[in-house]
MOPAC internal coordinates of N, CA, C and O (Angstrom, degrees):
PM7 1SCF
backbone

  N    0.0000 0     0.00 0     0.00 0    0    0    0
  C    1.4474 1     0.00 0     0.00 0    1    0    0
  C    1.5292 1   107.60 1     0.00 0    2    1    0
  O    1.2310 1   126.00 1   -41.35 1    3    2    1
  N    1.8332 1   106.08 1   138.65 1    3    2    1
  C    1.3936 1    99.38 1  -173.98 1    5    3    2
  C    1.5343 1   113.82 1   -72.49 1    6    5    3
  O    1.2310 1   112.54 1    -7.14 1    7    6    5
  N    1.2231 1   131.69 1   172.86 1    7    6    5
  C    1.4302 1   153.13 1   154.54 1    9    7    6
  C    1.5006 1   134.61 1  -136.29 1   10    9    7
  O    1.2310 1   128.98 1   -53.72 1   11   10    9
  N    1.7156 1   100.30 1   126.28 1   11   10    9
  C    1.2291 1    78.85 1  -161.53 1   13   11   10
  C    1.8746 1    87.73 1  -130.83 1   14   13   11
  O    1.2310 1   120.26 1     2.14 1   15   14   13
  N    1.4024 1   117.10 1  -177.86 1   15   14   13
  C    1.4397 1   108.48 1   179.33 1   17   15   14
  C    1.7162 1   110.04 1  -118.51 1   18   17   15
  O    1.2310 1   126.89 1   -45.84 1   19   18   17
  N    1.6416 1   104.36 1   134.16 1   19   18   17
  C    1.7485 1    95.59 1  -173.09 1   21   19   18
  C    1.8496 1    84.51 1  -114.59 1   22   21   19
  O    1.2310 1   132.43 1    -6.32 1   23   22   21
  N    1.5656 1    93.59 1   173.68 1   23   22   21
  C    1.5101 1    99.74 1  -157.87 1   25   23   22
  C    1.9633 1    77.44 1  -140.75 1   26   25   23
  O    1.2310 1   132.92 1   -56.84 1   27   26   25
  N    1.6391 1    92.64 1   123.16 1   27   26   25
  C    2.0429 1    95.88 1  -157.08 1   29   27   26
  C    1.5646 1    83.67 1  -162.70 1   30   29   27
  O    1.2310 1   136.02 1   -78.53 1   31   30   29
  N    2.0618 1    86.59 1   101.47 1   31   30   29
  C    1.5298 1   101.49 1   175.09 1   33   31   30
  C    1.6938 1   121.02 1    84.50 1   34   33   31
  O    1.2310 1   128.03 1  -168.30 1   35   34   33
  N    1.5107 1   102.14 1    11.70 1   35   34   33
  C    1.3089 1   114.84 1   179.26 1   37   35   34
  C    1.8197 1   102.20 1    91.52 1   38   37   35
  O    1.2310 1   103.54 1  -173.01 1   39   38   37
  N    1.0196 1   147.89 1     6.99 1   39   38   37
  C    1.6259 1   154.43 1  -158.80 1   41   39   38
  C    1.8694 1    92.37 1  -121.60 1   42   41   39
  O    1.2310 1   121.14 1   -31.89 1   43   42   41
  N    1.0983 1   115.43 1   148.11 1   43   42   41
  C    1.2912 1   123.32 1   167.90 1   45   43   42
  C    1.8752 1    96.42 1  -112.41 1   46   45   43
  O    1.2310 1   127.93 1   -43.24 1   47   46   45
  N    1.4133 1   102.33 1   136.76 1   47   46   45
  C    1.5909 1   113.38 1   169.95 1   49   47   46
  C    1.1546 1   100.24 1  -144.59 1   50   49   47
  O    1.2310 1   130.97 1   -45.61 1   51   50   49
  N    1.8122 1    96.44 1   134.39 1   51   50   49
  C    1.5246 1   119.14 1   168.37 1   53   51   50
  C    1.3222 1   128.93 1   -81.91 1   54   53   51
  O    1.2310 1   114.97 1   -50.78 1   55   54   53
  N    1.2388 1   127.15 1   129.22 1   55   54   53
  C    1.5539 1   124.10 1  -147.95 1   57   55   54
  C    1.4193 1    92.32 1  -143.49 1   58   57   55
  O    1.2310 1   125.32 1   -40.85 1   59   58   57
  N    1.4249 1   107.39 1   139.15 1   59   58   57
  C    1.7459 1   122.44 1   159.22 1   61   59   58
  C    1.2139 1   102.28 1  -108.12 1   62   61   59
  O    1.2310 1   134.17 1   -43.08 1   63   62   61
  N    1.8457 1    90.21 1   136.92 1   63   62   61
  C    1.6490 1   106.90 1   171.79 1   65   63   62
  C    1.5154 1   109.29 1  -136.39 1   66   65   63
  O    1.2310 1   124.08 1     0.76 1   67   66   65
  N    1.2371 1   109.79 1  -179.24 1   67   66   65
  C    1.2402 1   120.83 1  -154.92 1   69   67   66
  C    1.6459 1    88.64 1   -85.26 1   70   69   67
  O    1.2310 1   120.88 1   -16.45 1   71   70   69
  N    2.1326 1   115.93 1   163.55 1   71   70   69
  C    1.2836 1   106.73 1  -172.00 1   73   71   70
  C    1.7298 1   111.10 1   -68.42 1   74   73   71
  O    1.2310 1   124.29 1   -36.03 1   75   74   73
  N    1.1645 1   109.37 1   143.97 1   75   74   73
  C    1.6604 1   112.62 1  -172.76 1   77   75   74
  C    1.1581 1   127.03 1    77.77 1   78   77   75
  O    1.2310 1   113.90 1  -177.73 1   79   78   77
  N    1.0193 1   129.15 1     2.27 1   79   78   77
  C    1.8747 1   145.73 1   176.25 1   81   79   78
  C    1.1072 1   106.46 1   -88.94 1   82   81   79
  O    1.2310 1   122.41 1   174.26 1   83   82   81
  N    1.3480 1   112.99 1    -5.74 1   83   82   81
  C    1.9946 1   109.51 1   177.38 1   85   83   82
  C    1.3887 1   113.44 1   -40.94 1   86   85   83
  O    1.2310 1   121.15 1   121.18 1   87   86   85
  N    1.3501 1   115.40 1   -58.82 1   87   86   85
  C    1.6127 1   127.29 1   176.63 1   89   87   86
  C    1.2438 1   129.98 1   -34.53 1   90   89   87
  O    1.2310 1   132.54 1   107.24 1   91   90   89
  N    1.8329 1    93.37 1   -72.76 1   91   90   89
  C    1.2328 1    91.92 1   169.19 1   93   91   90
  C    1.2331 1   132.68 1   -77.52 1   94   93   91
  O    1.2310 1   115.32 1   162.73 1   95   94   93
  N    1.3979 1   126.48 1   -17.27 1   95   94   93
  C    1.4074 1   115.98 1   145.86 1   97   95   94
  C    1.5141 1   132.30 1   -33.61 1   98   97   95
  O    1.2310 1   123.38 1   126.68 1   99   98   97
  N    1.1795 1   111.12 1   -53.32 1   99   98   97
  C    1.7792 1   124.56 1  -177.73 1  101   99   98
  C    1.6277 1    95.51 1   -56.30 1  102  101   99
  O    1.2310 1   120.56 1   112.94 1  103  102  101
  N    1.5279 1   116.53 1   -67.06 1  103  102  101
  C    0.8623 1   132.12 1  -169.06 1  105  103  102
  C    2.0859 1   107.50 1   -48.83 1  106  105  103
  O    1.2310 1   114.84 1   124.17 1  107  106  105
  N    1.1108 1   127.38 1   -55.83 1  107  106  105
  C    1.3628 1   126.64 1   178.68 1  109  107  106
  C    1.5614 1   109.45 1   -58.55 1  110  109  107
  O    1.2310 1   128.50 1   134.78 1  111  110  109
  N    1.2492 1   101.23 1   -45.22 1  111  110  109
  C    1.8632 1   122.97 1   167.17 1  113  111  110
  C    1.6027 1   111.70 1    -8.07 1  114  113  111
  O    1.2310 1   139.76 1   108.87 1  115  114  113
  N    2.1140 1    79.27 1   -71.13 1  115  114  113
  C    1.4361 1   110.43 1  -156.68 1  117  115  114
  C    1.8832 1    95.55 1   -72.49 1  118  117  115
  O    1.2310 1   123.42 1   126.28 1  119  118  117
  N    1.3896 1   111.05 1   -53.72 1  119  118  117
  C    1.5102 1   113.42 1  -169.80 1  121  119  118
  C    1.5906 1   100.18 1   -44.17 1  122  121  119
  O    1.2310 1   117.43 1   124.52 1  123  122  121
  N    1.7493 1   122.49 1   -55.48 1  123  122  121
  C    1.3353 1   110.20 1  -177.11 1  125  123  122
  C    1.8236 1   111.25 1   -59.81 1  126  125  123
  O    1.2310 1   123.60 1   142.63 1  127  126  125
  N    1.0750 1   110.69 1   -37.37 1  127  126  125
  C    1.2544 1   101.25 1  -170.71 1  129  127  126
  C    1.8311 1   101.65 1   -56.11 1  130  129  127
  O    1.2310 1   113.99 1   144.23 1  131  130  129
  N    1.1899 1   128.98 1   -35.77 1  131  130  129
  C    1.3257 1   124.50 1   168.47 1  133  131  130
  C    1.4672 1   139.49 1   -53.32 1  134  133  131
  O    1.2310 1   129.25 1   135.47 1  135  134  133
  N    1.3329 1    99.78 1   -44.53 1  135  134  133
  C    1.4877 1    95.56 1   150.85 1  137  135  134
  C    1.5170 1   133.57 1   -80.29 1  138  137  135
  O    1.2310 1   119.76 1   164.20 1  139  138  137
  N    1.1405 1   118.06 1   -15.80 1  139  138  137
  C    1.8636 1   121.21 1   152.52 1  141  139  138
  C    1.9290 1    90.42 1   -54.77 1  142  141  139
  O    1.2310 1   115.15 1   120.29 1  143  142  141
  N    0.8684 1   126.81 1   -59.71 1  143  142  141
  C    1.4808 1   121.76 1  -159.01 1  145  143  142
  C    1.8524 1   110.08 1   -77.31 1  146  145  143
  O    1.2310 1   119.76 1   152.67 1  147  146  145
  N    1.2570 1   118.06 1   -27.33 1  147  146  145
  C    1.3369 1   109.63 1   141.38 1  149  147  146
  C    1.2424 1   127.33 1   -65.25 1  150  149  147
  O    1.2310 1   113.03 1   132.12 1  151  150  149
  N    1.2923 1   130.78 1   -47.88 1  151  150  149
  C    1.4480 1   126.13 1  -175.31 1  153  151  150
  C    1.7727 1   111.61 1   -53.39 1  154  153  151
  O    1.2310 1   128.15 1   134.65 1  155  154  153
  N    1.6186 1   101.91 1   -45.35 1  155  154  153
  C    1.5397 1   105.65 1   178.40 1  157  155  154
  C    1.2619 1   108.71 1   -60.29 1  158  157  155
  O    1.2310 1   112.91 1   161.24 1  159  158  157
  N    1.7659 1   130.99 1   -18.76 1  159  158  157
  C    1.2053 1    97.49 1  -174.80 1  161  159  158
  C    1.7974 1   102.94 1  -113.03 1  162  161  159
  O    1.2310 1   127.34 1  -158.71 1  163  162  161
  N    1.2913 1   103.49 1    21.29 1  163  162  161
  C    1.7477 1   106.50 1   172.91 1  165  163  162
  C    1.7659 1   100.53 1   -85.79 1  166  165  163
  O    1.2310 1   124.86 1   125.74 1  167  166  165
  N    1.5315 1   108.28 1   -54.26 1  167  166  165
  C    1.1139 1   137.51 1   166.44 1  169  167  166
  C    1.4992 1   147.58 1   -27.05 1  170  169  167
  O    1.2310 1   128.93 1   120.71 1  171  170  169
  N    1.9510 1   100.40 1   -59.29 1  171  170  169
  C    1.1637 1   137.37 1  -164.76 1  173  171  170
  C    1.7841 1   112.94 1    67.70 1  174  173  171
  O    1.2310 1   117.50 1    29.48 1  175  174  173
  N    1.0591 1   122.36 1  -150.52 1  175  174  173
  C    1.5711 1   128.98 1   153.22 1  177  175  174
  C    1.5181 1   130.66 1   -60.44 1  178  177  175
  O    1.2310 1   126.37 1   -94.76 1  179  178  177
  N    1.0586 1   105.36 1    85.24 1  179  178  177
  C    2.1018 1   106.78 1  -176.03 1  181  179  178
  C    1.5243 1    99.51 1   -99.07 1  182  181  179
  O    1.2310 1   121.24 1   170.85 1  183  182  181
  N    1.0183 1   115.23 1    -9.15 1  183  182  181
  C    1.5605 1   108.55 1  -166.06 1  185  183  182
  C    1.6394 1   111.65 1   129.80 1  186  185  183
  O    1.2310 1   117.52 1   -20.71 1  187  186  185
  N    1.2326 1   122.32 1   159.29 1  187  186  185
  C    1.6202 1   113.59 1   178.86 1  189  187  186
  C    1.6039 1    99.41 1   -93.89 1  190  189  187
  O    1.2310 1   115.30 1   144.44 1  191  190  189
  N    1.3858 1   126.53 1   -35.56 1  191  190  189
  C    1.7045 1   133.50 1  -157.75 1  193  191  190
  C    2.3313 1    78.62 1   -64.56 1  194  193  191
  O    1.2310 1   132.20 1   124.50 1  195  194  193
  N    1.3096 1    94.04 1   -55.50 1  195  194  193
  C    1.7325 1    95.51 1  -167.19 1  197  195  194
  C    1.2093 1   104.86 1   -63.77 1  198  197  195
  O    1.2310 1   102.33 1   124.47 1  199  198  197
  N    1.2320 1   149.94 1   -55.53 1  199  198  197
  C    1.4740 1   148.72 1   135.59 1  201  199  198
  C    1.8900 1   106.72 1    19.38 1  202  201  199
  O    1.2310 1   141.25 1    89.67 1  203  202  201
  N    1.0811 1    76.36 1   -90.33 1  203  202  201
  C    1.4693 1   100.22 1  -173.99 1  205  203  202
  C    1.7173 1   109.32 1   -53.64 1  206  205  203
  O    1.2310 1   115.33 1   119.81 1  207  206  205
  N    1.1200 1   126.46 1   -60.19 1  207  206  205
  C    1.1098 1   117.68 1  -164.94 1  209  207  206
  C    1.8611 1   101.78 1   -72.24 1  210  209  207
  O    1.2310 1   113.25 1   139.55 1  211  210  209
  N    1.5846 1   130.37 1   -40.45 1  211  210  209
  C    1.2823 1   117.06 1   134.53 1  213  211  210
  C    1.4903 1   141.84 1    -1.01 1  214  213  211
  O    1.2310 1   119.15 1   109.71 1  215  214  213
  N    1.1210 1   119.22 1   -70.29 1  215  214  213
  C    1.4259 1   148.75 1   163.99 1  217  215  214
  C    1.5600 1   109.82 1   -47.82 1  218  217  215
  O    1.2310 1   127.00 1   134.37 1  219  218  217
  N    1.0343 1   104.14 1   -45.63 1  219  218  217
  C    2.1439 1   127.09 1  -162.76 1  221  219  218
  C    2.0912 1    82.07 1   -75.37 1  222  221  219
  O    1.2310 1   123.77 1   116.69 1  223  222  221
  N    1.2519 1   110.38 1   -63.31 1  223  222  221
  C    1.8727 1   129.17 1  -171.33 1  225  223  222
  C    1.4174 1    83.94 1   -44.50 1  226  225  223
  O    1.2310 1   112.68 1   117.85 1  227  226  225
  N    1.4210 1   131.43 1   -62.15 1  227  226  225
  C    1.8410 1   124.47 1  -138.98 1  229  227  226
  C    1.1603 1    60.08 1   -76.20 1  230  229  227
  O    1.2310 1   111.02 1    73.12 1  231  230  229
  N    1.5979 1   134.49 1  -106.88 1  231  230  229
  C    1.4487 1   138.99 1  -132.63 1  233  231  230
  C    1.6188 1   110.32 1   -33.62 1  234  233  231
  O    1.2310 1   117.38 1   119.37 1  235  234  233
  N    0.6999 1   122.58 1   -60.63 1  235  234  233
  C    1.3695 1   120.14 1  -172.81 1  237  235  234
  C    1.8155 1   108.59 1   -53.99 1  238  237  235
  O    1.2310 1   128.50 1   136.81 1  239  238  237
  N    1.5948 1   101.22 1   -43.19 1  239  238  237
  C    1.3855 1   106.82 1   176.47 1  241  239  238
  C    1.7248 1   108.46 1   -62.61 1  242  241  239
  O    1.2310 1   126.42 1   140.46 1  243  242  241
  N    0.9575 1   105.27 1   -39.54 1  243  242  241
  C    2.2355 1   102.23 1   170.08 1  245  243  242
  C    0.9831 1   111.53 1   -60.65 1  246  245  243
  O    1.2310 1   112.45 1   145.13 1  247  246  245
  N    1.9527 1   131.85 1   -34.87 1  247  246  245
  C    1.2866 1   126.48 1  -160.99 1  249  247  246
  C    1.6193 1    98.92 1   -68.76 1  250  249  247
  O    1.2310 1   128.07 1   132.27 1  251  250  249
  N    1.8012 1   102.06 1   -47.73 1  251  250  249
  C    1.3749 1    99.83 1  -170.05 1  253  251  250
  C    1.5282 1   111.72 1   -77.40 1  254  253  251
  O    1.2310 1   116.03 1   167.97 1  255  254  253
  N    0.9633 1   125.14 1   -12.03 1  255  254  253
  C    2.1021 1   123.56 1   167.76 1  257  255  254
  C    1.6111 1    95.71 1   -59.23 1  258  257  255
  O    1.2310 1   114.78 1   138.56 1  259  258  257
  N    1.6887 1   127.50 1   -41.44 1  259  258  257
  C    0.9716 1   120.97 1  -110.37 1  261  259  258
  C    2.4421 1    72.78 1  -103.43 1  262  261  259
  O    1.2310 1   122.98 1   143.33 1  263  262  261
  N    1.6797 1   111.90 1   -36.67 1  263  262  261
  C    0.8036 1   125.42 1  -162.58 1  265  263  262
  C    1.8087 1    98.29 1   -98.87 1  266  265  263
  O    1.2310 1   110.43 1  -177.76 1  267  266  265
  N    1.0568 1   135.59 1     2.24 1  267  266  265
  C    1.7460 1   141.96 1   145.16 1  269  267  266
  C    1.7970 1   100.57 1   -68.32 1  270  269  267
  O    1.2310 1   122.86 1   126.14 1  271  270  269
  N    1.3698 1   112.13 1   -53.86 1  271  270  269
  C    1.3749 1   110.31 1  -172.14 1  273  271  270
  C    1.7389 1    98.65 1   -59.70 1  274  273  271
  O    1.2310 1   130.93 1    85.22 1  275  274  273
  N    1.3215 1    96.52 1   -94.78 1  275  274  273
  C    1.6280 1    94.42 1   175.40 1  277  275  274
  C    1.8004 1   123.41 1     1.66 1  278  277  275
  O    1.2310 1   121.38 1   128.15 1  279  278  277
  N    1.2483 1   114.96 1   -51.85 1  279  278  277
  C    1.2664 1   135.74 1  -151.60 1  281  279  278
  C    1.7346 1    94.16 1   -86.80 1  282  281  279
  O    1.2310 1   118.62 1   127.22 1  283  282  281
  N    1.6215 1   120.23 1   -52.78 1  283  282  281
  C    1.1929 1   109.21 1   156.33 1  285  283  282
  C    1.6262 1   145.20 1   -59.32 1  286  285  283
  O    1.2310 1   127.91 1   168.36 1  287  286  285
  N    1.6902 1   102.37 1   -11.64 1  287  286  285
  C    1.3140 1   118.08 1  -168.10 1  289  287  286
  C    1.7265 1    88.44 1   -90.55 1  290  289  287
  O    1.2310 1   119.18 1   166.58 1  291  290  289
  N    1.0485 1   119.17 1   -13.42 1  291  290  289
  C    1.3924 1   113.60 1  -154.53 1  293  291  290
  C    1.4901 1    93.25 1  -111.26 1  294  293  291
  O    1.2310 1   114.12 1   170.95 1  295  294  293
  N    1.4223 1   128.74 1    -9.05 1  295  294  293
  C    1.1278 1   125.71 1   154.77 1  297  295  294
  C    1.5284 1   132.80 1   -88.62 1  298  297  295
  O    1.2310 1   133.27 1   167.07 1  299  298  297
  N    1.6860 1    91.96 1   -12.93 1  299  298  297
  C    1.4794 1   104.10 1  -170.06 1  301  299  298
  C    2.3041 1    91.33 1   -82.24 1  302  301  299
  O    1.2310 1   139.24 1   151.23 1  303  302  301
  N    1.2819 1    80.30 1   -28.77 1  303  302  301
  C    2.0187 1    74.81 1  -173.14 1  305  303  302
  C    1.2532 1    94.67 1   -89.33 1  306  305  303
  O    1.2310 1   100.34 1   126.80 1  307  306  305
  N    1.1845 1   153.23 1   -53.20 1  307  306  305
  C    1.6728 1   121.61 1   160.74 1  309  307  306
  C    1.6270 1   128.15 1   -20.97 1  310  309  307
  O    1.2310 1   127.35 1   138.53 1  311  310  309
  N    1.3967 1   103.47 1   -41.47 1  311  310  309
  C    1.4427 1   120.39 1  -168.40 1  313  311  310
  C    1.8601 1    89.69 1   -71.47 1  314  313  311
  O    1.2310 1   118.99 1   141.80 1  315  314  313
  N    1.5755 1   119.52 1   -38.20 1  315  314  313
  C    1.6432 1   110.61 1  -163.68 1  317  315  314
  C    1.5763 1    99.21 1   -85.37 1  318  317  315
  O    1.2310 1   120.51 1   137.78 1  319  318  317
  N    1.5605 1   116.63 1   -42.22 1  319  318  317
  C    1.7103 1   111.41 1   169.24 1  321  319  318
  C    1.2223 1   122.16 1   -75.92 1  322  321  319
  O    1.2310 1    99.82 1  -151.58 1  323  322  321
  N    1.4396 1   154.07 1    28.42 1  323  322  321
  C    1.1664 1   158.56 1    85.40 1  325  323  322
  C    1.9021 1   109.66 1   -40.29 1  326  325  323
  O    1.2310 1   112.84 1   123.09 1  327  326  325
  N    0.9631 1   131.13 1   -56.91 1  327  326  325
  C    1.3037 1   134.43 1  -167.61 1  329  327  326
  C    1.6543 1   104.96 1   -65.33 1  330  329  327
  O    1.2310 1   119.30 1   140.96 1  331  330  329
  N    1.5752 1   118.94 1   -39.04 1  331  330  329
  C    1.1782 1   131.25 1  -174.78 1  333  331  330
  C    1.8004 1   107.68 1   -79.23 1  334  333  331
  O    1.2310 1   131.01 1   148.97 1  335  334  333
  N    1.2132 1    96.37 1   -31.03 1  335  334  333
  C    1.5888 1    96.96 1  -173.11 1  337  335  334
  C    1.8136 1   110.53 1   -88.79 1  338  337  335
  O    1.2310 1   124.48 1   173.12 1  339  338  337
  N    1.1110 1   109.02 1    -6.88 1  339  338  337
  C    1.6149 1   130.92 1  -179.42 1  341  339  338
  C    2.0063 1    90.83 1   -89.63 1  342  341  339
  O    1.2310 1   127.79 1   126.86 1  343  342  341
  N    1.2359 1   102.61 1   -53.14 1  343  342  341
  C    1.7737 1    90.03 1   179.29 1  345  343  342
  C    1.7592 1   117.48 1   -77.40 1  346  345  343
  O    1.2310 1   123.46 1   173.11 1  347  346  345
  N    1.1560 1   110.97 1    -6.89 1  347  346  345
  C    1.0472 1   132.09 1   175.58 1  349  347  346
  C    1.5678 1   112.41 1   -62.83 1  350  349  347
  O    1.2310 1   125.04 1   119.59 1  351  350  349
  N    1.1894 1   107.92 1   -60.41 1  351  350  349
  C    1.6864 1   150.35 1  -140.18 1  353  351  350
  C    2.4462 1    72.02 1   -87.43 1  354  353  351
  O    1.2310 1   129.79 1   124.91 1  355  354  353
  N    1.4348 1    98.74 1   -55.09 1  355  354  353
  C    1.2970 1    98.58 1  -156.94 1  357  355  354
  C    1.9680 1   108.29 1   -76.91 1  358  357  355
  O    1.2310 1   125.60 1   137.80 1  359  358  357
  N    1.5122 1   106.84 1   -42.20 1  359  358  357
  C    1.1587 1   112.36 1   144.76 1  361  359  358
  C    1.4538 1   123.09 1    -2.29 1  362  361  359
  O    1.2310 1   131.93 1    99.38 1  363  362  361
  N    2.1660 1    94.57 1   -80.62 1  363  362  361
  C    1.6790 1   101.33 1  -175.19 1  365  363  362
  C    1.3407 1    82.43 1   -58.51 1  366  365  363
  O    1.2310 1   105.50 1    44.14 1  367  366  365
  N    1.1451 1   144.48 1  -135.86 1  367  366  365
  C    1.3546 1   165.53 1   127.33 1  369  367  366
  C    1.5136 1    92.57 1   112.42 1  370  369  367
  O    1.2310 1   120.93 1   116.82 1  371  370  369
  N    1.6372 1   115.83 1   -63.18 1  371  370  369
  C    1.5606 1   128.08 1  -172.22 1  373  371  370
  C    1.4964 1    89.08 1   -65.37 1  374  373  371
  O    1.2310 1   105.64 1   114.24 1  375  374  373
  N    1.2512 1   144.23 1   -65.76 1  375  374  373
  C    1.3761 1   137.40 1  -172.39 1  377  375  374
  C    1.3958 1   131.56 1   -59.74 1  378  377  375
  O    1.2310 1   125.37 1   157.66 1  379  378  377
  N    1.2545 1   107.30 1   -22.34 1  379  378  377
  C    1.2547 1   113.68 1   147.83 1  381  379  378
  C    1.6522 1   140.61 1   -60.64 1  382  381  379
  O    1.2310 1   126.72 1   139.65 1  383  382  381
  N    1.3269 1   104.67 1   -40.35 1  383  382  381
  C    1.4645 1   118.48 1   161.18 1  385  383  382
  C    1.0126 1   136.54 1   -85.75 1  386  385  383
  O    1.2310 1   119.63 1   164.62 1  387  386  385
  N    1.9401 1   118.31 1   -15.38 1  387  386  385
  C    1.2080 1   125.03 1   164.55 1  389  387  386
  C    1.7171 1   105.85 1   -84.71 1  390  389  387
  O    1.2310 1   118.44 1  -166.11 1  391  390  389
  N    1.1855 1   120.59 1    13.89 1  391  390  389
  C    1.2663 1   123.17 1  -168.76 1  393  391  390
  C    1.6641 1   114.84 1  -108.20 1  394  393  391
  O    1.2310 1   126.22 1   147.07 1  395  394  393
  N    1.6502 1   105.64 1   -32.93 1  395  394  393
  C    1.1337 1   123.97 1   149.69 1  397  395  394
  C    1.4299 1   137.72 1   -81.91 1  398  397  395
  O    1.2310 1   121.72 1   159.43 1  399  398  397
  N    1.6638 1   114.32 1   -20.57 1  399  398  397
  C    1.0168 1   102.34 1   152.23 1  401  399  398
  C    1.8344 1   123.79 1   -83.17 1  402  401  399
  O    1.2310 1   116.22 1   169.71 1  403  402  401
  N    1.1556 1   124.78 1   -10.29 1  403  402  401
  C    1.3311 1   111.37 1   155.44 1  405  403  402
  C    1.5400 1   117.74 1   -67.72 1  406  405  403
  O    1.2310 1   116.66 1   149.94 1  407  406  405
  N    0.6883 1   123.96 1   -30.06 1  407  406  405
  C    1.8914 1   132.22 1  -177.42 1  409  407  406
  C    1.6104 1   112.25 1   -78.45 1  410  409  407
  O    1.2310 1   125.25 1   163.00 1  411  410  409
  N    1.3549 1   107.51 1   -17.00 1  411  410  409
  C    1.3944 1   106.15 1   162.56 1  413  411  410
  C    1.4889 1   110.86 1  -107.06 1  414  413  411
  O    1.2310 1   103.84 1   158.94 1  415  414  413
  N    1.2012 1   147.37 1   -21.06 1  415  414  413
  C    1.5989 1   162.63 1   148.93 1  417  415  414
  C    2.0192 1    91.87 1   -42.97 1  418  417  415
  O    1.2310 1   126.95 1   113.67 1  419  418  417
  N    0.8634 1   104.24 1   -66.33 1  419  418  417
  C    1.4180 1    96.69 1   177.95 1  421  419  418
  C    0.9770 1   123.02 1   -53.98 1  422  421  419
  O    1.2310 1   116.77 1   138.09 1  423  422  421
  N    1.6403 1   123.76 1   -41.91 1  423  422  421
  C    1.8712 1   132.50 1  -173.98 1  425  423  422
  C    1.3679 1    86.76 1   -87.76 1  426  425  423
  O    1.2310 1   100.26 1   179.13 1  427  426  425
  N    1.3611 1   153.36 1    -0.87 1  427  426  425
  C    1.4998 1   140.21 1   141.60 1  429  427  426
  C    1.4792 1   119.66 1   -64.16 1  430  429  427
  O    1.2310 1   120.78 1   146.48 1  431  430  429
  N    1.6204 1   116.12 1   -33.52 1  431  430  429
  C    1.2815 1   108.35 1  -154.04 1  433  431  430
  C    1.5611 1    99.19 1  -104.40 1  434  433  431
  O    1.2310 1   118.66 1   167.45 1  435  434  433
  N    1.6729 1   120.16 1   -12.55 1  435  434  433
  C    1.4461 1   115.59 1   156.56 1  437  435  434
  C    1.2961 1   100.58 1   -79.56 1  438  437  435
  O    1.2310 1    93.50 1  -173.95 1  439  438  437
  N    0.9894 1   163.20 1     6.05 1  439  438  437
  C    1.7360 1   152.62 1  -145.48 1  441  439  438
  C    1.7328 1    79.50 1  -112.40 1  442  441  439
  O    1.2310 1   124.93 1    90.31 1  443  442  441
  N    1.5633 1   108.15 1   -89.69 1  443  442  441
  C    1.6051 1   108.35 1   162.52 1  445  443  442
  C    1.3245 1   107.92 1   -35.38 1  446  445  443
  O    1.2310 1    98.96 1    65.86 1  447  446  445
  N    1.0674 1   155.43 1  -114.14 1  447  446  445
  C    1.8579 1   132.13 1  -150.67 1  449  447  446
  C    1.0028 1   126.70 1    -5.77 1  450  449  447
  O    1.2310 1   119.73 1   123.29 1  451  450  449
  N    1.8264 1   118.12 1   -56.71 1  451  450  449
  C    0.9099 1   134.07 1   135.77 1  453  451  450
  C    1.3787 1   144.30 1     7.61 1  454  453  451
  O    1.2310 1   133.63 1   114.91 1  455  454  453
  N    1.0795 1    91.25 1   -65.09 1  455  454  453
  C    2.0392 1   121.91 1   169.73 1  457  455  454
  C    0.9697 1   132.17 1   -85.19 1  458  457  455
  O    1.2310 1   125.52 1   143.95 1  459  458  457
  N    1.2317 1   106.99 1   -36.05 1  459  458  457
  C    1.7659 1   116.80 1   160.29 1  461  459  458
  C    1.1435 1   109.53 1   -92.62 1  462  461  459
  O    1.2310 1   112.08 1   156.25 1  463  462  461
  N    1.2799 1   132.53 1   -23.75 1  463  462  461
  C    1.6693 1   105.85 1   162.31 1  465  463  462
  C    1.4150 1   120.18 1   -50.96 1  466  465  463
  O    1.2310 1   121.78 1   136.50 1  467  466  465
  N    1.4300 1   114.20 1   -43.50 1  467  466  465
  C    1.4856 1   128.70 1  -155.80 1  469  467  466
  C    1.5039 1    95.85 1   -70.90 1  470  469  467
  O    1.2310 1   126.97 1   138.32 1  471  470  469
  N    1.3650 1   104.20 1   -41.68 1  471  470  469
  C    1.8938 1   102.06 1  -168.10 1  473  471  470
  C    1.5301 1    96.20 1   -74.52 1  474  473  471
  O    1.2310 1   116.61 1   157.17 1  475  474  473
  N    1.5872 1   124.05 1   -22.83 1  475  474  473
  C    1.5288 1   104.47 1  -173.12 1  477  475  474
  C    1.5449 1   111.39 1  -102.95 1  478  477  475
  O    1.2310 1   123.41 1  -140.04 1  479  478  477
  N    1.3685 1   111.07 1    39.96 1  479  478  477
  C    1.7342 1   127.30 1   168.03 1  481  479  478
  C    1.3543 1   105.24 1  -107.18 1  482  481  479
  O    1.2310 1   119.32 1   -43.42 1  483  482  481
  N    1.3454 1   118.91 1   136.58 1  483  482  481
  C    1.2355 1   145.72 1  -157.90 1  485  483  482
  C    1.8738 1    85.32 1   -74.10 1  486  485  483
  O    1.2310 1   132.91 1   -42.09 1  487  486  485
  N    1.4172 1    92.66 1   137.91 1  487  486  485
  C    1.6847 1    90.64 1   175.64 1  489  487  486
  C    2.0398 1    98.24 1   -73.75 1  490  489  487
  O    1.2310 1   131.66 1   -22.87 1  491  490  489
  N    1.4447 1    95.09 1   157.13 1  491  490  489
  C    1.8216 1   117.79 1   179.87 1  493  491  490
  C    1.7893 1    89.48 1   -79.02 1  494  493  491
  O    1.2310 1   114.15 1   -70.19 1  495  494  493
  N    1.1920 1   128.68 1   109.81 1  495  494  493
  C    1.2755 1   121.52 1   121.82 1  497  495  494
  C    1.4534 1   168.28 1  -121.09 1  498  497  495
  O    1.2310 1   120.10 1   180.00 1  499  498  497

């Protein structure tokens, strides 16, 4: 298992990750280490333990903004595949009836052929 070392709050820590997660490990590492380094400078010096556990509150507080959004987006596309499958539904519906009214437009327009052939035959006498 890989290991790699992140440096969070000025401290280097050695961490095992799964194979190929090196990156994004470093990489999440580094993002938290950024908001410890914003907070210190909204902040100034409170301590690193308060820092940190600070830092730990926002993040977690984005995950959950981040998983309310999600959660509405995921209702809003239910809301469009129900809506899509209703025009769908209406779609067939129009094609179905424009399908029968051609099929009866047609059994009208041989019915007349029909009729005017007959009237334009020489009467039998």
């Amino acid at each position: 298992m890989p290991q790699i070392t992140v440096t969070i709050n000025g401290r280097s820590f050695r961490m095992a990750c799964d194979e190929g997660e090196e990156e994004r490990l470093t990489a999440l590492a580094t993002r938290f280490d950024g908001t410890i380094e914003t907070l210190r400078g909204s902040f100034g010096e409170i301590g690193d333990l308060r820092l940190t556990v600070m830092a730990g509150i926002m993040v977690t507080d984005e995950l959950a903004e981040m998983e309310r959004r999600l959660k509405a987006l995921e209702g809003e596309m239910q809301s469009l595949r129900d809506s899509g499958s209703s025009i769908a539904e209406d779609a067939e519906r129009d094609r179905q009836q424009l399908a029968e009214g051609l099929e009866e437009a047609a059994k009208r327009i041989e019915q007349l052929a029909e009729s005017l052939t007959r009237s334009m035959r020489p009467a039998d006498t």
